[in-house]
C-alpha positions, 0 to 999 in steps of 0.5 A: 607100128609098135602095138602097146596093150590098151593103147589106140595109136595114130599112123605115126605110133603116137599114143591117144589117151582117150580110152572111152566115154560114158553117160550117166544122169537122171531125166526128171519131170522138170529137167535132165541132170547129166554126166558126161565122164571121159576116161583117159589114160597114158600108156606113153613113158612120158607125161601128155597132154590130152585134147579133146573136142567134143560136143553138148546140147547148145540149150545145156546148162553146164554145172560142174566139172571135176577130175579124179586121178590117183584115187582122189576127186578135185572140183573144178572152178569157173573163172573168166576165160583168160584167167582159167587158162592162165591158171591151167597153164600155171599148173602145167609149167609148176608139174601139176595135174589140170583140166581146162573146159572151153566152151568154143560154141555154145554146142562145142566144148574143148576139153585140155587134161594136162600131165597124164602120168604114164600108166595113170589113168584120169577121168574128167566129169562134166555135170549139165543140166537140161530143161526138159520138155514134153509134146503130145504126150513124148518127152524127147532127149538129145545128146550129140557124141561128136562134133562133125565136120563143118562147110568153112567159107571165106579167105585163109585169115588170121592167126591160129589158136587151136588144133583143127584141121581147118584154117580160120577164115574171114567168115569163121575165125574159129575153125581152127577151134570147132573142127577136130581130125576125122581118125581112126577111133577105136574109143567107145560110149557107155549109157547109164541113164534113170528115166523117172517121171513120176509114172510108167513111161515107155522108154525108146530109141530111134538111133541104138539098140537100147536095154531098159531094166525097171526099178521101180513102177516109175523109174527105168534104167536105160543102157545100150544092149551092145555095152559100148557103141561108137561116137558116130551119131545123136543119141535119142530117146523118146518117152511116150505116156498118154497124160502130157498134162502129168509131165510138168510140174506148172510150177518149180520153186528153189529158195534157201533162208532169207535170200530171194527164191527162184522160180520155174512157171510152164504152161501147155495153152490150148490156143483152138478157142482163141482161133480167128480166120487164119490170114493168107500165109507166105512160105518159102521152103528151102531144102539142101541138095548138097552132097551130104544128103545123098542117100537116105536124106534127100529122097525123104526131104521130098517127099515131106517137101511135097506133102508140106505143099498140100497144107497151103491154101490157095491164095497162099503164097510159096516158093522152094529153092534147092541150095548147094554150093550155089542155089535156084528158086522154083520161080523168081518171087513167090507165087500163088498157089494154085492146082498148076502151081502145085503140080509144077513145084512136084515136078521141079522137086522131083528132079532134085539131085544131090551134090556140092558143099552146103553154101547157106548164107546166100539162099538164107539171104534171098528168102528173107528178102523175098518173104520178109513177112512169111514163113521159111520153111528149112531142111538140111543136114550140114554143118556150116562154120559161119553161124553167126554171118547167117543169123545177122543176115537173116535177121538184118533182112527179115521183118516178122518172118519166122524161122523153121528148121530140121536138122537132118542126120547124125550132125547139124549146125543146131545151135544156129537151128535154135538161134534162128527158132528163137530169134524169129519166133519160130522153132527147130525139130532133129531128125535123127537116123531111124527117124522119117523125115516127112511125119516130123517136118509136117508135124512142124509145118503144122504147128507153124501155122497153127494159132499163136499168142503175141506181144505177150506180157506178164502181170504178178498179184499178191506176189512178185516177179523180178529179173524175168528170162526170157526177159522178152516174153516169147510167143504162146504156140497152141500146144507147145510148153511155154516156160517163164523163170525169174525171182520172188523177194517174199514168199506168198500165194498170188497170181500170174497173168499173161497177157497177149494177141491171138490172131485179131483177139486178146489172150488173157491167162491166169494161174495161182501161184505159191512162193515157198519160203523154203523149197530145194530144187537148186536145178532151177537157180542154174536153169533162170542164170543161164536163161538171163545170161543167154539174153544178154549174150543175144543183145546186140551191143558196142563199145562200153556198153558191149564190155559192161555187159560182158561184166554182167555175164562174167559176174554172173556165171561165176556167181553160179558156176556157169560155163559161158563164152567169156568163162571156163571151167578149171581144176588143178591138182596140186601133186608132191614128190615124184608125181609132180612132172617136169618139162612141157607135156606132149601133146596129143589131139583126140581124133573123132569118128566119121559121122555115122552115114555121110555120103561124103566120106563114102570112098577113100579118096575123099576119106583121106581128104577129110583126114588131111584137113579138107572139111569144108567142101564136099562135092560128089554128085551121088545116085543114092538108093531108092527105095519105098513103101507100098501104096494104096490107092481108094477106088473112085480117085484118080491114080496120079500121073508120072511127072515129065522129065524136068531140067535143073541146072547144075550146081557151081563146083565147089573150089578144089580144097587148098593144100593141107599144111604139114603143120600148122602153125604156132598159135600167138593168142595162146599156147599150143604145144607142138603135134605131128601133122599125123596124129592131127589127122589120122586115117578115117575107119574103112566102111564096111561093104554089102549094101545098106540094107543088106547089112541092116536086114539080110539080103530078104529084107533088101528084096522087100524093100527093093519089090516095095519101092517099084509099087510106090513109084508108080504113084510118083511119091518120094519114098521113105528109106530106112537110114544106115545105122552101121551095126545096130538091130533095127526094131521091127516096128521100124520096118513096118512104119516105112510101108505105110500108105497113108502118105502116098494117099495124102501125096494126092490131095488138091491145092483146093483140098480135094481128090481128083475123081473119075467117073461121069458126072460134074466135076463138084460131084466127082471130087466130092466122092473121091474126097469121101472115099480118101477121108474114110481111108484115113479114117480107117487108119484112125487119122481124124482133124485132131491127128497130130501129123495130118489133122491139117490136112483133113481140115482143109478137106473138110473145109472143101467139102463144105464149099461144093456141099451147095453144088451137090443137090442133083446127087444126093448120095454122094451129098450124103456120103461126103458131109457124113464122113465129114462129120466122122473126121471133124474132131471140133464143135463149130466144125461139126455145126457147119456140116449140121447146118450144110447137111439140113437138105438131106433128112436122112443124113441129119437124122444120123448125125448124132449117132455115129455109129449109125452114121458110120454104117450109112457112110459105108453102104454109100461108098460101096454103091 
């Protein structure tokens, strides 16, 4: 192999121009504003055309697109489609320099640079925008680096159109279009990103070693410590303030001269003093086992599976059903749950292995048949080609059912994650490597049964309110930002009300509002376009209605600049004299990185299969590593027992992958310059040896995590594992997370809400004691009914607490010491006047109640008698 300076080749000695990317942008209060620069350069003797496949947030708003070679910058267009490839194809033949920007999915975008000149280099921007959104107090920011391998069903149909690995099938035409060769990549990432809030922030990341230079008391600059990192997995920060309220501006206007303005309206609702009794709930849980998740994912899964179990109620409703290449139920229909149940569910959990592809339409199908009404609950870390054959599906057999994904890992499907959320009126969390799986998907599992406000309207006064998007008003979750965007004619001050249900109750909500008649935010104007055009392209339309709509949207986003699935982003390069080309370019497809930690490309062999255009079907059964966090048990509860040995069925085995072709064939819809087999699908990047953990901490941190994980078992809770992170340092902070015992102590709870106790005595008397002593654990670790993560769970023990508190009479210290530590836990007035009026038979517990620093001395002589 001939080695050219500055050059990653292929296997075959073919150049890829590629040569790094970069990140630069602000995030604001209202939304991100970012830069996505790709610099390519020729370093053949020959001119070459560059693809690249790459992804971007599925809820970005693309805004601009530029290309600068030879010192000079030319803005890109947005025509529809058709018309923008004709005129990149145009160029190409003329000898012109242009650029192409496909969006293939709305999170995958296809990047064509035509006429790279030899020793030229290029650079391609492509500008989004992002609203951005803040919870309890942390504004979260994602940008995906690479489009991962997805599982591709269906038959080998139709005609090529791109240069993937995968074949169109029946189930996804476009693979062809969304799968890019797994190679050896040798191209990196740079970040250059302002964080500027309007306040000090602190700025932090779960996926890289992150450096933050402050410019200002609110304005941090934000760059990876190493300078360049590898495309292989999310990028993630997290902005933690303790004002939430200060992160959105309520309203954000855009209005220039005469023409009409554009607004932006955000709400926080605080839902709690709406709440009704909350009706019985039907869950089904479904968790992916395929052999992606071996390592790290499916032991986490578990373990926030099984502590989602003991947010239900008994009299709720729930089943869990493990999916693969084929998937099995818990129990045929959902069932009752019950203290029996519970245990039963922990042990079939249990026994989950991880192995085959990530067959999802089937499982999808069955729990929306079997809960039409209920919650469906998903965990899993695939990607899947047949997004849109799922979404109809469930929706086709769901009634109010809503949809609750985690994305787990590197790569995703997430734009069927958010379509799911959004079409059902449920949501979507990304939980990312450096990330633990349980405190993100029991925080979710919360909110999903967490009061909310539906058949919401809007009514403006003084002022008005035109072209809505969402045009369907979503539902109002307690504590989740809530957004309305649309136009106003007239300036004017005015009012907004929303109207709705919450629970058996009306909801009724105003704000005041001023509509400038002139205001500069033009961010927004791009944000509302392509809210209405993401409404219009979920409506379900045929025939002439379908193409007028598609009119609308075309209209639309070349109005505003919009990339959408019916228009694309164009720039030419009009060139003179000897920098104008002559014949048809080379061309040559950009390969990208295995994604950081997928058990399925851990060996050779299955390496080489991927790079041959095997993507679809990961099959290997995997025994990944254990390891744990310490537990601690309070005196007084019952250690929980070891679960029996339980029998799962085996998954079917995924179908042998077919023959990968040498070279694909000719597309016919549109052009496709020829590329050797080889520099399609490179060889995949070697892992590197010595252990996960080992590579992370040194072999002493091994030995830590390994003496933690036998403490931990012991107490049958599926442990936390720190996840590979390839090179990157690990915080500390990390570490010291994955020892926490409150999950093994909250792993314990009843399906009443209770702790077993021992001891003698009756049984209302002994599990009141031991739901003390867990309650003032946790209270110990500042966890109360307001914690994000667990206040559920204290909830639903206070409440039981509440219920024996009439059986307690003949133990009147132990009466004493569970209503007082009730009182300590319980964060709500109304709940804090149940225990009051419970407590009036014990006047030396009533007498403290209004002190709890008292209160609190009390309860902890109590306990330790």
């Amino acid at each position: 192999m001939t080695k050219v300076p500055a050059g990653l080749m292929t296997n075959s000695g073919l150049q890829i121009p590629l040569q790094g990317v970069e990140i630069t942008g602000e995030l604001l209060g209202g939304h991100a504003r970012v830069r996505v620069r790709q610099r390519y350069r020729n370093n053949e003797p020959t001119p070459v055309e560059a693809i690249y496949t790459f992804p971007l947030p599925s809820d970005a708003t693309l805004s601009a697109f530029s290309m600068t070679c030879a010192g000079r910058r030319v803005e890109g267009v947005v025509k529809e489609r058709e018309e923008a490839f004709q005129t990149y194809d145009d160029a190409l033949a003329a000898g012109h320099g242009a650029a192409l920007l496909d969006q293939e999915r709305s999170n995958v975008f296809t990047a064509l640079v035509g006429n790279l000149l030899p020793s030229e280099e290029t650079l391609i921007e492509v500008e989004f925008l992002q609203a951005v959104t803040a919870e309890e107090g942390c504004v979260r920011w994602m940008l995906p680096t690479l489009v991962a391998p997805r599982y591709i069903p269906g038959a080998t149909s139709g005609d090529r159109t791109s240069h993937g690995t995968a074949e169109p099938t029946s189930s996804v035409p476009d693979a062809d279009r969304i799968s890019p060769p797994i190679g050896n990549v040798n191209y990196g990432l740079r970040l250059d990103l302002l964080v500027d809030l309007g306040r000090e922030v602190v700025v932090e990341s779960p996926s890289h070693a992150i450096t933050l230079t402050r410019e200002s008391p609110t304005r941090t600059r934000v760059s990876f410590s190493r300078g360049e990192v590898a495309l292989d997995r999310d990028l993630v920060l997290s902005l933690r303030s303790p004002d939430t309220s200060a992160v959105f501006t309520p309203l954000v206007t855009h209005r220039q001269g005469d023409k009409p303005g554009t607004f932006a309206l955000t709400v926080v609702p605080d839902l709690l003093s709406h709440a009704s009794a909350t009706p019985k709930q039907e869950v089904i849980f479904l968790v992916d086992v395929s052999g992606s998740m071996d390592g790290d994912s499916l032991p986490q899964a578990k373990a926030a599976l099984r502590l989602c179990l003991r947010h239900l109620r008994e009299g709720d409703r729930f089943n869990v059903i493990a999916f693969e290449s084929s998937y099995r139920s818990f129990q045929p229909q959902p069932v009752p749950f019950t203290q029996r149940m519970l245990e039963d569910a922990d042990r079939w959990v249990s026994a989950l292995q991880a192995s085959g592809g990530t067959e999802l339409l089937g499982p999808m199908e069955f729990a929306a048949r079997t809960a039409p009404d209920g919650v469906l609950v998903l965990l899993t870390d695939g990607q899947v080609g047949n997004e849109e054959q799922i979404l109809r599906a469930v929706l086709a057999e769901r009634k109010t059912a809503r949809v609750y994904s985690f994305g787990i890992g590197t790569n995703v499907s997430d734009a069927l994650l958010r379509d799911l959320a959004k079409q059902t009126g449920g949501d979507v969390e990304f939980i990312h490597p450096g990330e633990r799986i349980d405190e993100k998907v029991v925080a979710q599992f919360s909110r999903a049964l967490a009061p909310r406000v539906t058949e919401l309207q809007a009514t403006f006064e003084g002022v008005e309110g035109v072209e809505l998007a969402p045009a369907e008003l979503p539902t109002m979750v307690d504590g989740i930002p809530w957004t309305l965007m649309g136009r106003y004619p007239t300036p004017g001050f005015g009012k907004v009300t929303l109207r709705g249900r919450a629970g058996r109750e009306p909801f009724v909500l105003s704000v005041n509002v001023h509509f400038p008649s002139d205001s500069d935010r033009p961010a927004v104007e791009k944000l509302w376009a392509a809210e209405r055009i993401k409404g219009w392209q979920d409506a379900s339309l045929t025939g002439r209605r379908a193409e007028a709509m598609k009119k609308r949207i075309v209209e639309l986003a070349v109005a505003h600049q919009i990339v959408t699935r019916y228009t694309s982003f164009v720039v030419v390069e009009q060139r003179t004299g000897e920098r104008r080309a002559s014949g048809q370019p080379e061309t040559r497809v950009v390969p990208v990185n295995a994604p950081a930690g997928w058990a399925m490309f851990g060996s050779k062999d299955k390496a080489e299969a991927v790079s041959a255009g095997v993507v679809a079907r990961p099959g290997a059964r995997g025994g990944g590593y254990v390891g744990g966090a310490s537990s601690h048990i309070p005196s007084g509860i019952s250690p929980p027992v070891a679960p029996s040995p339980f029998s799962v069925p085996p998954g079917a085995v995924a179908p042998p992958p077919p023959p990968a072709p040498a070279q694909a064939p000719a597309p016919k819809a549109r052009r496709m310059a020829s590329a050797s087999a080889s520099s399609m699908a490179p060889e995949m990047k070697k892992q590197k040896g010595g252990g996960i953990l080992n590579r992370l901490f040194g072999e002493g941190a091994a030995r830590e995590q390994e003496s933690a994980k036998d403490t931990y078992a012991s107490y049958d809770m599926a442990p936390m594992e720190m996840p590979e992170a390839a090179d990157e340092p690990v915080p500390q902070g990390r570490r010291e997370r994955a020892h926490s015992s409150v999950e093994s102590l909250l792993g314990q709870q009843l399906a009443n809400g209770l702790w077993a106790g021992t001891g003698e005595g009756p049984e209302p008397v002994r599990q009141s004691r031991a739901t003390a002593l867990a309650l003032l654990e946790l209270l110990r670790e500042g966890i109360t009914s307001s914690h994000a993560l667990h206040g559920a769970q204290v909830k639903k023990a206070v409440e039981a607490l509440l219920t024996l508190a009439s059986q307690l009479s003949g133990a009147p210290e132990v009466a004493e010491l569970a209503l007082g530590v009730a009182w300590l836990v319980a964060a709500g007035p109304r709940t804090r006047g149940r225990i009051e009026q419970a407590a009036k038979p014990w006047t030396s517990l009533t007498g403290r109640l209004g002190n709890d620093a008292e209160l609190r001395q009390h309860v902890d002589t109590l306990a330790s008698r």
